[in-house]
C-alpha positions in Angstrom: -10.1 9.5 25.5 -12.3 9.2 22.5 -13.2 5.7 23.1 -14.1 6.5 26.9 -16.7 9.5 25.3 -18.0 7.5 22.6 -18.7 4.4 25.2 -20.3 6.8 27.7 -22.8 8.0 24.4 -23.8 4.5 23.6 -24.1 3.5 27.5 -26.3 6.7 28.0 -28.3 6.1 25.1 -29.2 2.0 26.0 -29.2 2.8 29.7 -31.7 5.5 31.5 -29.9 7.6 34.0 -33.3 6.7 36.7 -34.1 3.1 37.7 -37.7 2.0 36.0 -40.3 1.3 37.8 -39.5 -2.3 39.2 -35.4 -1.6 39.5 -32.6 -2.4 37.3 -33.7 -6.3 37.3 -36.2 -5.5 35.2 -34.7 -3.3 32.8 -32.1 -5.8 32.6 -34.8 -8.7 31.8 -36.6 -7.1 29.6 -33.5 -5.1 26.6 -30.0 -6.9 28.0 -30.3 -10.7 26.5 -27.4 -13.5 27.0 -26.4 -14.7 23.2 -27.0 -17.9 22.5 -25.0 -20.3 20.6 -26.1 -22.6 17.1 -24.0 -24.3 14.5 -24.2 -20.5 12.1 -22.8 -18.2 15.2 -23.9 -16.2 18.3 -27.8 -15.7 17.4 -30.2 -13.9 19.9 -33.9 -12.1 20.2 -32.9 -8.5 19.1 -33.5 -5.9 21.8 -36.8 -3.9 21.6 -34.6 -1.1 22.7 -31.8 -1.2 20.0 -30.5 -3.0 17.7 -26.8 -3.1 16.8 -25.6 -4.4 13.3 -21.9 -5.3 12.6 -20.1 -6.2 9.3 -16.8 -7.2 8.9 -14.6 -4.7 7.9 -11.1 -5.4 5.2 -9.0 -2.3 6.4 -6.0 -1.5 4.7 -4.2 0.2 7.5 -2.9 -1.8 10.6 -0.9 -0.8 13.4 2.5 -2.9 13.9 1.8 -4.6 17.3 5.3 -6.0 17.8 8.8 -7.5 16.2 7.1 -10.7 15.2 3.8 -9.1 14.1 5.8 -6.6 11.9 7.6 -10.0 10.4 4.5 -11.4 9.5 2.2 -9.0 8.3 4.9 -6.2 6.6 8.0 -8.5 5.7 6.1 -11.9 4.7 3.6 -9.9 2.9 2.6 -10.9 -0.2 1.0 -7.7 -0.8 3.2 -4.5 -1.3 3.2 -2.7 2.3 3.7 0.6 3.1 4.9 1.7 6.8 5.0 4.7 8.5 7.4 5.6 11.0 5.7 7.6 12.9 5.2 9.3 16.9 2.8 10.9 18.7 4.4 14.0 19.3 5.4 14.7 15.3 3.6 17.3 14.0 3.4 16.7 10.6 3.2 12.5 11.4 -0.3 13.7 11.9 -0.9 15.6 8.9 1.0 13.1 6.9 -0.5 10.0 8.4 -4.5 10.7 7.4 -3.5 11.6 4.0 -1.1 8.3 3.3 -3.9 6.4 5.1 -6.7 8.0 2.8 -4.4 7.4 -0.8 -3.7 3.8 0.1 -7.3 3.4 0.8 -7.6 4.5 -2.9 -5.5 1.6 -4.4 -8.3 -1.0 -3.1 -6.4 -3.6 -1.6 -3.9 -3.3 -4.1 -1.2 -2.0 -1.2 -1.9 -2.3 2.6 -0.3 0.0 5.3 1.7 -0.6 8.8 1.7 2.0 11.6 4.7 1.7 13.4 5.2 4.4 16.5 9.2 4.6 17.2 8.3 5.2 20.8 7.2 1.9 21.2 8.9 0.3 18.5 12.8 1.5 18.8 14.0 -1.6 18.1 12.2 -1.6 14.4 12.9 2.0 13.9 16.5 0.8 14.5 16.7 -2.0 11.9 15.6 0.4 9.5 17.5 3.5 10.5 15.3 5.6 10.8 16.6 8.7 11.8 13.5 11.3 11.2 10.0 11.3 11.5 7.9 11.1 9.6 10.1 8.1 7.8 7.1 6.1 5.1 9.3 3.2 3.4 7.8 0.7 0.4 8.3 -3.2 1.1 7.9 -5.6 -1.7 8.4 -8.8 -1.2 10.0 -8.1 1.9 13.0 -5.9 0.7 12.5 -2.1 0.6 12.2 -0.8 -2.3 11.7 3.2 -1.7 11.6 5.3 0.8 11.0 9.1 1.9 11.6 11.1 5.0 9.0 14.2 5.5 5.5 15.4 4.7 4.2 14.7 1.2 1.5 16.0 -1.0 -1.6 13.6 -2.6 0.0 13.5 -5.8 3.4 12.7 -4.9 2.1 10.4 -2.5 -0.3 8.8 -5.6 3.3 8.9 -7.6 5.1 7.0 -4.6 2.6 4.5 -4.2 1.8 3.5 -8.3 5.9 3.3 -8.4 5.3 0.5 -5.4 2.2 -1.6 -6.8 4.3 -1.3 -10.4 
């Protein structure tokens, strides 16, 4: 739902609701450009209308896509990982999950985190009995090495995640 409103904003702000003068062809000549290819990337004549800037971003909080994706970026991990169990329906998933995303944030790459929702994942959830949400568990070198069921404050969380990086 967010991503539908904040496409209609940018849409509405590159696009005029009435055709110019001369119809969409040539609105379309004159800000919309095709990309063109070179040897350093996707170069191109910036739009009078706007122009959009993109950097590449190093999060530290991932979503868990699958069993395999779980293996490779949580259990072969050679940085300490922190996942969250978590669903959409938990209430305090969503006050704990902010507030574990914004303290591992704080540890600057020094621990990343995995999202995994049990409604999708079961069969993960399973493997690592969890029986409650929120479940947050610490994985080092791909054995767990603690783990806590329920809502935390920042400064246990701080205390929970310094125990993990060691």
């Amino acid at each position: 739902m967010a991503q539908r409103l904040l496409l209609r904003r940018f849409l509405t702000s590159i696009v005029p609701r009435k055709p110019p003068q001369g119809g969409w062809a040539s609105l379309a000549s004159r800000t919309l450009q095709t990309p063109k290819y070179s040897p350093g990337g996707l170069t191109g004549t910036p739009s009078p209308a706007r122009t959009l800037h993109t950097t590449r971003v190093c999060s530290t909080t991932f979503n868990v896509q699958d069993g395999p994706d779980f293996q490779d970026r949580v259990v072969n991990s050679e940085t300490p990982v922190v996942v969250d169990f978590h669903a959409q329906w938990c209430g305090p998933c969503k006050i704990l999950g902010p507030r574990l995303e914004k303290m591992v944030a704080k540890q600057h790459g020094k621990v990343v985190m995995a999202k995994v929702d049990i409604d999708d994942h079961t069969d993960l959830a399973i493997e690592y009995e969890v029986s409650a949400v929120p479940t947050v568990l610490a994985i080092k070198n791909g054995d767990v090495v603690d783990k806590f069921v329920g809502i935390k404050d920042e400064d246990q969380l701080e205390a929970f995640l310094k125990k993990l990086i060691g």
